[in-house]
C-alpha atoms as a printed R data frame, in Angstrom:
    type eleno elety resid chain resno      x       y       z
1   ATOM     1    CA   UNK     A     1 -3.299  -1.770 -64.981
2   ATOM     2    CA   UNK     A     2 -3.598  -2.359 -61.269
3   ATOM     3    CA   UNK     A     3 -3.529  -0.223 -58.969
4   ATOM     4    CA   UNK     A     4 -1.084   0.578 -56.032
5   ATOM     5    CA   UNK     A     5 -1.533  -1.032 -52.967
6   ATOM     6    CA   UNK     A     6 -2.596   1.253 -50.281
7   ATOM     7    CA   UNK     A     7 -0.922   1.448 -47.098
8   ATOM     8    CA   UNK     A     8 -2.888   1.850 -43.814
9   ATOM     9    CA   UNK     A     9 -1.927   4.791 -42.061
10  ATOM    10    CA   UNK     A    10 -0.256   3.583 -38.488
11  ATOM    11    CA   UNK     A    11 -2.142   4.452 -35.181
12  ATOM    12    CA   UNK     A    12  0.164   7.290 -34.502
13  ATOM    13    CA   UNK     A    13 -0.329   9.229 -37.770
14  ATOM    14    CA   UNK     A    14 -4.523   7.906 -38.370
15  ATOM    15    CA   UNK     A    15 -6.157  11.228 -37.942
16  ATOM    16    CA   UNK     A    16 -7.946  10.380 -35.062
17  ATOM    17    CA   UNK     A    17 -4.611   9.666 -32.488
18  ATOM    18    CA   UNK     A    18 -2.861  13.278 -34.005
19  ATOM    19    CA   UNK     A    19  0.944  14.026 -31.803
20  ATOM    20    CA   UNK     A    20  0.397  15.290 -28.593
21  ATOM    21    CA   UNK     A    21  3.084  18.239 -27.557
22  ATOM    22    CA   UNK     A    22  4.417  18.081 -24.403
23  ATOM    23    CA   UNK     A    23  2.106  20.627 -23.401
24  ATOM    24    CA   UNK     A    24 -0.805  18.497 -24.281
25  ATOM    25    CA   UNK     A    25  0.677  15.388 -22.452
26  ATOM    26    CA   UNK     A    26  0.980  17.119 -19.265
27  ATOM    27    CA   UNK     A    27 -2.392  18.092 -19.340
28  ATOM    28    CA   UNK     A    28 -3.734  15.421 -20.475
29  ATOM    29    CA   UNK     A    29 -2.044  13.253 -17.503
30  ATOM    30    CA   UNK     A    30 -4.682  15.030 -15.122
31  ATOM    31    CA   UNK     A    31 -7.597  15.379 -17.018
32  ATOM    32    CA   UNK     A    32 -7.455  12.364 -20.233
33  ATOM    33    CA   UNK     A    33 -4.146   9.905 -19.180
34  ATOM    34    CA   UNK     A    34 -4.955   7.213 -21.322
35  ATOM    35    CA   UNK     A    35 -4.533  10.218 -24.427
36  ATOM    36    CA   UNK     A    36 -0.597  10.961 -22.912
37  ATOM    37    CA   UNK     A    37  0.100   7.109 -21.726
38  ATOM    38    CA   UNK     A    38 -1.038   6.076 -25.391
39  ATOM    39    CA   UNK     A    39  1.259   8.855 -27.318
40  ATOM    40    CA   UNK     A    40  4.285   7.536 -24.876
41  ATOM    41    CA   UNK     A    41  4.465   4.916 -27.536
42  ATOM    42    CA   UNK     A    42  4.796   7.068 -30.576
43  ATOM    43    CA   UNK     A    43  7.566   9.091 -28.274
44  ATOM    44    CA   UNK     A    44  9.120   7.957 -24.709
45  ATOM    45    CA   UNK     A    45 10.700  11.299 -23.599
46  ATOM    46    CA   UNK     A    46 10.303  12.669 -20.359
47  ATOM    47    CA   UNK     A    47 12.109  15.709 -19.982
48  ATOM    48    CA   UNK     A    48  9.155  18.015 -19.998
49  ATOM    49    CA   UNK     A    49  7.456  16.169 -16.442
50  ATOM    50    CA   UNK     A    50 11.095  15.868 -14.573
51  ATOM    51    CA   UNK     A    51 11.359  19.932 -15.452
52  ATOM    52    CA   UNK     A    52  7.713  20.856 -14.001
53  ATOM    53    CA   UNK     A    53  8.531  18.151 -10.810
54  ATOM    54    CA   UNK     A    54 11.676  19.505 -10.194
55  ATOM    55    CA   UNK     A    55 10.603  23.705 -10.289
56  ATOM    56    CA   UNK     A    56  8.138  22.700  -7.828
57  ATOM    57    CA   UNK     A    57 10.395  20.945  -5.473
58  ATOM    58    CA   UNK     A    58 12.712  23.368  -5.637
59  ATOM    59    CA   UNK     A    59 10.298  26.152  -4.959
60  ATOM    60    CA   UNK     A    60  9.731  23.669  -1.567
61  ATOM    61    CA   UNK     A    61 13.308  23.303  -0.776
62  ATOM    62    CA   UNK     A    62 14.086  27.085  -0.888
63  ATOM    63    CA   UNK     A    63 10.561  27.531   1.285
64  ATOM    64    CA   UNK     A    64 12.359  25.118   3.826
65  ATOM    65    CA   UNK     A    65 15.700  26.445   3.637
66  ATOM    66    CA   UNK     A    66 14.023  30.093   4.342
67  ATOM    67    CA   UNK     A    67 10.873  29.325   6.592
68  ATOM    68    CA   UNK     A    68 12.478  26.508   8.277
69  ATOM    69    CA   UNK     A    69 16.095  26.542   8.440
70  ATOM    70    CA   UNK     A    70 18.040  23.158   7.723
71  ATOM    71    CA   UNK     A    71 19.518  22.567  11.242
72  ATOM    72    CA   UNK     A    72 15.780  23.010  12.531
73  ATOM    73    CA   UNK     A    73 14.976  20.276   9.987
74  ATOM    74    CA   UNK     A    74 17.901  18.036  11.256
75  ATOM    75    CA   UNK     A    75 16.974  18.564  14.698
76  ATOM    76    CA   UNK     A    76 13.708  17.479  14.045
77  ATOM    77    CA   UNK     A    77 14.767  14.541  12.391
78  ATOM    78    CA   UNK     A    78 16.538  13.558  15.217
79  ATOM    79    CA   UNK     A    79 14.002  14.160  17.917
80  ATOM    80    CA   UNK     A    80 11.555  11.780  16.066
81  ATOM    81    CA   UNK     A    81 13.896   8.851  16.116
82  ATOM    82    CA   UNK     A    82 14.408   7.644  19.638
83  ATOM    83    CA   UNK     A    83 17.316   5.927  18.549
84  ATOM    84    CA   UNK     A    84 19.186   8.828  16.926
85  ATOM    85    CA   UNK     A    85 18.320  10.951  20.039
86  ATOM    86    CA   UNK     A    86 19.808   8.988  22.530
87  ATOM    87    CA   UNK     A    87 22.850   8.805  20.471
88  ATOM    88    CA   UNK     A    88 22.675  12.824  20.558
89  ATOM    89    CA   UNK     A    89 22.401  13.301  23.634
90  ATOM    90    CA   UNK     A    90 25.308  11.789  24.588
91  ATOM    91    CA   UNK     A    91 27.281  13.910  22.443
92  ATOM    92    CA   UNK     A    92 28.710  17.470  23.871
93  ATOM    93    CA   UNK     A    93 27.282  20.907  23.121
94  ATOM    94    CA   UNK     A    94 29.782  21.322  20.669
95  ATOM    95    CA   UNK     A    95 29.859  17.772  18.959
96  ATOM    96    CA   UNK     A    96 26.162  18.081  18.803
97  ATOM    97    CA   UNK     A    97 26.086  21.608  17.050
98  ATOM    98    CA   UNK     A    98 28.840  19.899  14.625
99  ATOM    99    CA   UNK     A    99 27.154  16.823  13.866
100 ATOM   100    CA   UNK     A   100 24.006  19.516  12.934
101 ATOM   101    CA   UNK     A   101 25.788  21.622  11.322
102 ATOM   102    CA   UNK     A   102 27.263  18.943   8.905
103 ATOM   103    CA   UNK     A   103 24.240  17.523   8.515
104 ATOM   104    CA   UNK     A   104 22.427  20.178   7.944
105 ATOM   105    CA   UNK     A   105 24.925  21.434   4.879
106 ATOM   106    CA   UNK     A   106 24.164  18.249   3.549
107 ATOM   107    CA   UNK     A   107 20.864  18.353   2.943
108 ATOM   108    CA   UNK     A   108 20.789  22.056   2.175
109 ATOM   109    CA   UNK     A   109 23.143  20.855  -0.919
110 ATOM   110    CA   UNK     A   110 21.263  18.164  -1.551
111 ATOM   111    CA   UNK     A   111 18.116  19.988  -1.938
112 ATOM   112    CA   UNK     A   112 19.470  21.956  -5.149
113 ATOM   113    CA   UNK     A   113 20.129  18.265  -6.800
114 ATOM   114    CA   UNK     A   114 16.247  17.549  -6.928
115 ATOM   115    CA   UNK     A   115 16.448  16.842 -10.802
116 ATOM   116    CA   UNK     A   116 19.158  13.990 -10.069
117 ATOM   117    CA   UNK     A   117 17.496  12.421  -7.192
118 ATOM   118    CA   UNK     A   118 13.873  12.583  -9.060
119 ATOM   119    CA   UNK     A   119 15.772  10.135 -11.945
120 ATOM   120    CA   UNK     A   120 17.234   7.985  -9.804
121 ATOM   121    CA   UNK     A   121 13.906   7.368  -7.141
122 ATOM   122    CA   UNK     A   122 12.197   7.282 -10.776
123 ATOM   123    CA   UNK     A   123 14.704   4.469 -12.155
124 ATOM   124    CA   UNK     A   124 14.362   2.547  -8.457
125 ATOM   125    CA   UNK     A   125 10.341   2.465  -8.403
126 ATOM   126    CA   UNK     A   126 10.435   1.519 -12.258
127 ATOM   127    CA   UNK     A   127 12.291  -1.434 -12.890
128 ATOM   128    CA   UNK     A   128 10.509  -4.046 -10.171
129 ATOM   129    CA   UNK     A   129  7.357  -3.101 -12.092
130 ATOM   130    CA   UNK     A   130  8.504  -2.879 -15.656
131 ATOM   131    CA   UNK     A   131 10.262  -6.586 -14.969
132 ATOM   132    CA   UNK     A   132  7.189  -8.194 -13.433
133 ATOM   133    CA   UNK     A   133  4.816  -6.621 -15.962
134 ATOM   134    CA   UNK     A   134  7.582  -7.831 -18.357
135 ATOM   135    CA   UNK     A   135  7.359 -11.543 -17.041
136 ATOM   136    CA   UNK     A   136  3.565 -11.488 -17.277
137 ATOM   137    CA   UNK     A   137  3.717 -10.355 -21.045
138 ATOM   138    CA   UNK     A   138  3.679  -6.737 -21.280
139 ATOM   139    CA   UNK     A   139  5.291  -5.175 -24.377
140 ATOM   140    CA   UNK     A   140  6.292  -1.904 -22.387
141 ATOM   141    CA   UNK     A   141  9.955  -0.832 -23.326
142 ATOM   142    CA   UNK     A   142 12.471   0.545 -20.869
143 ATOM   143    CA   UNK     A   143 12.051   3.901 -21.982
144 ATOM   144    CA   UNK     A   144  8.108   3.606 -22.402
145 ATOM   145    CA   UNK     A   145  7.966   2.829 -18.680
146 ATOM   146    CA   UNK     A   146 10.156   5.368 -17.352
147 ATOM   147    CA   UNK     A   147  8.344   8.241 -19.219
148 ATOM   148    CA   UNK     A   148  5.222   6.749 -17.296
149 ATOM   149    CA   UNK     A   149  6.793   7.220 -14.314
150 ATOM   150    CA   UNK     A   150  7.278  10.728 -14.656
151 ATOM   151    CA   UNK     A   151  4.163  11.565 -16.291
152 ATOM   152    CA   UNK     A   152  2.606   9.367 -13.084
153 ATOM   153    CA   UNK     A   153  4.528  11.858 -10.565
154 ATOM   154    CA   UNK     A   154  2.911  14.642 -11.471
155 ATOM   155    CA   UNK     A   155  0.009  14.759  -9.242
156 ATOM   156    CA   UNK     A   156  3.408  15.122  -6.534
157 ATOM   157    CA   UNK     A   157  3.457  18.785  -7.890
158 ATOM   158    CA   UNK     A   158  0.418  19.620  -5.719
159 ATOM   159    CA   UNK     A   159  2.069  18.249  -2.078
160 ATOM   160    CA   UNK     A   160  5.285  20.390  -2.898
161 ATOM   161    CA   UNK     A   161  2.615  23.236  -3.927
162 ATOM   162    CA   UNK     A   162  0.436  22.529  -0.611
163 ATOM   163    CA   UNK     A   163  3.516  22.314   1.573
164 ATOM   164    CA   UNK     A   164  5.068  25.678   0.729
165 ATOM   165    CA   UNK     A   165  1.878  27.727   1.055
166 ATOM   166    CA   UNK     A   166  1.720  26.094   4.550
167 ATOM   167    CA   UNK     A   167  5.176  27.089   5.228
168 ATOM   168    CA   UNK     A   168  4.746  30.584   4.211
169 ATOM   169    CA   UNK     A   169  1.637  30.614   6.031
170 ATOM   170    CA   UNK     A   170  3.589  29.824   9.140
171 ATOM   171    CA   UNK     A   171  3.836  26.332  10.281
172 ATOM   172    CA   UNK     A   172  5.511  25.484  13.573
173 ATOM   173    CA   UNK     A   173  9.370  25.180  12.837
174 ATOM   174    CA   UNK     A   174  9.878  22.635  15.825
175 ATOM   175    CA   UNK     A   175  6.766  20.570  14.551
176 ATOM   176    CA   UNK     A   176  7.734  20.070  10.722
177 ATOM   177    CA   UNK     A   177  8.465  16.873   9.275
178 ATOM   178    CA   UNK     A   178 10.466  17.395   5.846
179 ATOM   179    CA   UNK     A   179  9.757  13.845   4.851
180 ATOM   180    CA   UNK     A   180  6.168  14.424   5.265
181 ATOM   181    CA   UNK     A   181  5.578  18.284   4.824
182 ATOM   182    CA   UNK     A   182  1.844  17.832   4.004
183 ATOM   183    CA   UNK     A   183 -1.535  16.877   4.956
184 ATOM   184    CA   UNK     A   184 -2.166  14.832   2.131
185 ATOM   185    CA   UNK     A   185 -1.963  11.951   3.937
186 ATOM   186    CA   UNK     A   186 -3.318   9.997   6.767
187 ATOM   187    CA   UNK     A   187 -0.221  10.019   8.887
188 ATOM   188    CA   UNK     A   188  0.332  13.246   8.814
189 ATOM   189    CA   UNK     A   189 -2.568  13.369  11.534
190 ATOM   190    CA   UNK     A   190 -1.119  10.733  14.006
191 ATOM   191    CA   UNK     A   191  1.142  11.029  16.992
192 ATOM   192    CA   UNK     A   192  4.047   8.466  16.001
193 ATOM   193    CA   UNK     A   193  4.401   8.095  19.795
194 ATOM   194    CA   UNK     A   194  0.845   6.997  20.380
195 ATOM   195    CA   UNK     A   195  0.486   4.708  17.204
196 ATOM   196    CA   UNK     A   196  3.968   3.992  16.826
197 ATOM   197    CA   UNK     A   197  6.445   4.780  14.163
198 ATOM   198    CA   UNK     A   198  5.646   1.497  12.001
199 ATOM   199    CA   UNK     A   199  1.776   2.685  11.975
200 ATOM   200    CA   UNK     A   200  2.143   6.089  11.330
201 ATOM   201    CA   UNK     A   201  4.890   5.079   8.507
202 ATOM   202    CA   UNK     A   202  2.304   2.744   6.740
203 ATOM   203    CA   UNK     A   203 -0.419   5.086   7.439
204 ATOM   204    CA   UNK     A   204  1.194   7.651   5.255
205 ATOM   205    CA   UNK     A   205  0.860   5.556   2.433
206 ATOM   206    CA   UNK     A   206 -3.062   7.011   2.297
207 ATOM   207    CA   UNK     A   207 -2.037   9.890   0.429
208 ATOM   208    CA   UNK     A   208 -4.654  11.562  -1.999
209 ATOM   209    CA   UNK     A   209 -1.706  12.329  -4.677
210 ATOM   210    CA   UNK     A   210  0.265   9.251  -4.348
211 ATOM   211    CA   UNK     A   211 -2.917   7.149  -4.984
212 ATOM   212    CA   UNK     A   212 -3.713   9.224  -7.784
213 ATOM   213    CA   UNK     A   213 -0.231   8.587  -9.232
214 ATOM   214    CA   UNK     A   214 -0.335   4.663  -8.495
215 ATOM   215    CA   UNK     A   215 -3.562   4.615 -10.641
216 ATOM   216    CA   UNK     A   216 -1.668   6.774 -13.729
217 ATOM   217    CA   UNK     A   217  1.223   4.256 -13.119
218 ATOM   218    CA   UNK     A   218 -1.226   1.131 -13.932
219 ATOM   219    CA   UNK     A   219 -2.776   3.493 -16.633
220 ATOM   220    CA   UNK     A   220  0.799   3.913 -18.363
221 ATOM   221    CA   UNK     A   221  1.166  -0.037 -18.172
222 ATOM   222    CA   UNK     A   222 -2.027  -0.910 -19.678
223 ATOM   223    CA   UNK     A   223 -1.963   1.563 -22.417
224 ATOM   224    CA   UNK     A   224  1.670   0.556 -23.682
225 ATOM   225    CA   UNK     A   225  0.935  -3.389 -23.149
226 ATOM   226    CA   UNK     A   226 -1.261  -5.776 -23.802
227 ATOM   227    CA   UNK     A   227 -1.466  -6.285 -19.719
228 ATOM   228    CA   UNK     A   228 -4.859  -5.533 -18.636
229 ATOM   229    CA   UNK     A   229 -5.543  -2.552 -16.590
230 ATOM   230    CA   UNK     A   230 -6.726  -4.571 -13.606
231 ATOM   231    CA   UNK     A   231 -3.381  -6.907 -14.033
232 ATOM   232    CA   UNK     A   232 -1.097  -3.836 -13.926
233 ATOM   233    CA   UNK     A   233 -2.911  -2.002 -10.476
234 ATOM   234    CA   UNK     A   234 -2.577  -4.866  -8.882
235 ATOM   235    CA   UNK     A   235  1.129  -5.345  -9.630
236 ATOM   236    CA   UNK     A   236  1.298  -1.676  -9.018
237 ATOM   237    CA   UNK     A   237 -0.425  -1.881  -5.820
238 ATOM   238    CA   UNK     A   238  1.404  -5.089  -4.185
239 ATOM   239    CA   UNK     A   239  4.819  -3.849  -4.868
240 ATOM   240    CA   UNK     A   240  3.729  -0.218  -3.187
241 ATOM   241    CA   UNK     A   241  2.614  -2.002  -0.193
242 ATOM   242    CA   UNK     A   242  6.360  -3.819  -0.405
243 ATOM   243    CA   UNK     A   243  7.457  -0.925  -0.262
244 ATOM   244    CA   UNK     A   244  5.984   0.528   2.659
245 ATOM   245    CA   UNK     A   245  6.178  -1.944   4.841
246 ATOM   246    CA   UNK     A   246  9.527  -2.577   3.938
247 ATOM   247    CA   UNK     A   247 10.111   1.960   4.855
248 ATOM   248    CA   UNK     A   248  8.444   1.491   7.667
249 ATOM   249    CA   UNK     A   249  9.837  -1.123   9.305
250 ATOM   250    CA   UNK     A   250 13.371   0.564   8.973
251 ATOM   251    CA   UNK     A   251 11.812   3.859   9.779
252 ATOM   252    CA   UNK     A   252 10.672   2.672  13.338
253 ATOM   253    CA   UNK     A   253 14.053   1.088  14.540
């Protein structure tokens, strides 16, 4: 009589690629990515990276709100555009505390929706890769790639981390940049007026964390493709640099 035919186990349940929990993935994105980028295709979510992204911004946005106050950050805002300021100035006392005001209600609302703005930067910095790594043959599903993307944000956790100790620590209200509240990059450092605003808006690109998350990102890629690893940082990298120049540029008229 012959025998059954035996059926090889599948790479997710061969005893040597066991589930990861969520736990485990998280962890693993810092110290083994390759083990969480390679479970993403046994299970896309995501839920458990937006949650840990999103307590730690908020712990940031509460530091501002508190440490800061949001009409300090709007003022800010306005005294680093030259543009915006000469607009303000022309404005009266009164129009100018309104417009301020307004503004500053905005954002402080704003700030409590990090969870919604986290999915929808997520979806925006996704798709140009996911398409292009797509076109060059990459088997990475829609879902697949967003769940890299929020396992690849993670490292982000330590700015938010770094920028509220430095705010409870008792940075200068008048000096603090909300769009850049740490020194984890290299424009953080320069004087926009003596480099100019394009340079010091490229020059924050040399961040320690987002570099560390570009290099997850092409991780993610080449662990749910067949895309090289090589292939998918350089895709990663060209459209980054796309993308600051493309910030900068509006950021310094």
């Amino acid at each position: 009589m012959a025998a059954a035919p035996v059926i090889p186990a599948s790479p997710e349940s061969a005893p040597g690629n066991p589930p990861l929990s969520e736990g485990a993935r998280i962890v693993n994105t810092f110290i083994a990515p390759s083990k969480t980028f390679t479970d993403i295709k046994r299970n896309a979510a995501w839920w458990a990276p937006l949650i840990l992204i999103s307590i730690f911004a908020l712990v940031q946005n509460v530091a501002i709100g508190k440490q800061i106050g949001w009409e300090q950050v709007v003022r800010n805002s306005i005294e680093r555009s030259p543009k915006q300021a000469a607009n303000f100035d022309k404005l009266t006392a009164d129009q100018q505390a309104g417009q301020v005001n307004m503004i500053a209600k905005g954002n402080k609302y704003a700030s409590y929706a990090v969870p919604v703005f986290i999915l929808l930067f997520g979806l925006i910095a996704m798709l140009p890769l996911w398409l292009t790594l797509k076109f060059m043959g990459g088997e990475t599903t829609f879902g697949q790639a967003f769940a890299i993307m929020m396992y690849s944000w993670l490292p982000g956790i330590f700015t938010a981390l770094l920028a509220t100790i430095s705010l409870f620590a008792g940075v200068n209200p008048e000096g603090f940049d909300a769009q850049n509240p740490a020194g984890t990059n290299l424009g953080y450092y320069l004087d926009g007026d003596s480099v100019g605003r394009f340079v010091k808006g490229l020059a924050t690109g040399i961040d320690v964390f987002m570099i560390w998350s570009l290099v997850l990102v092409a991780i993610g890629f080449a662990c749910t493709s067949k895309v090289k690893r090589s292939t998918t940082l350089t895709v990663v990298i060209v459209w980054y640099l796309v993308y600051k120049l493309a910030a900068s540029a509006l950021g310094a008229m």
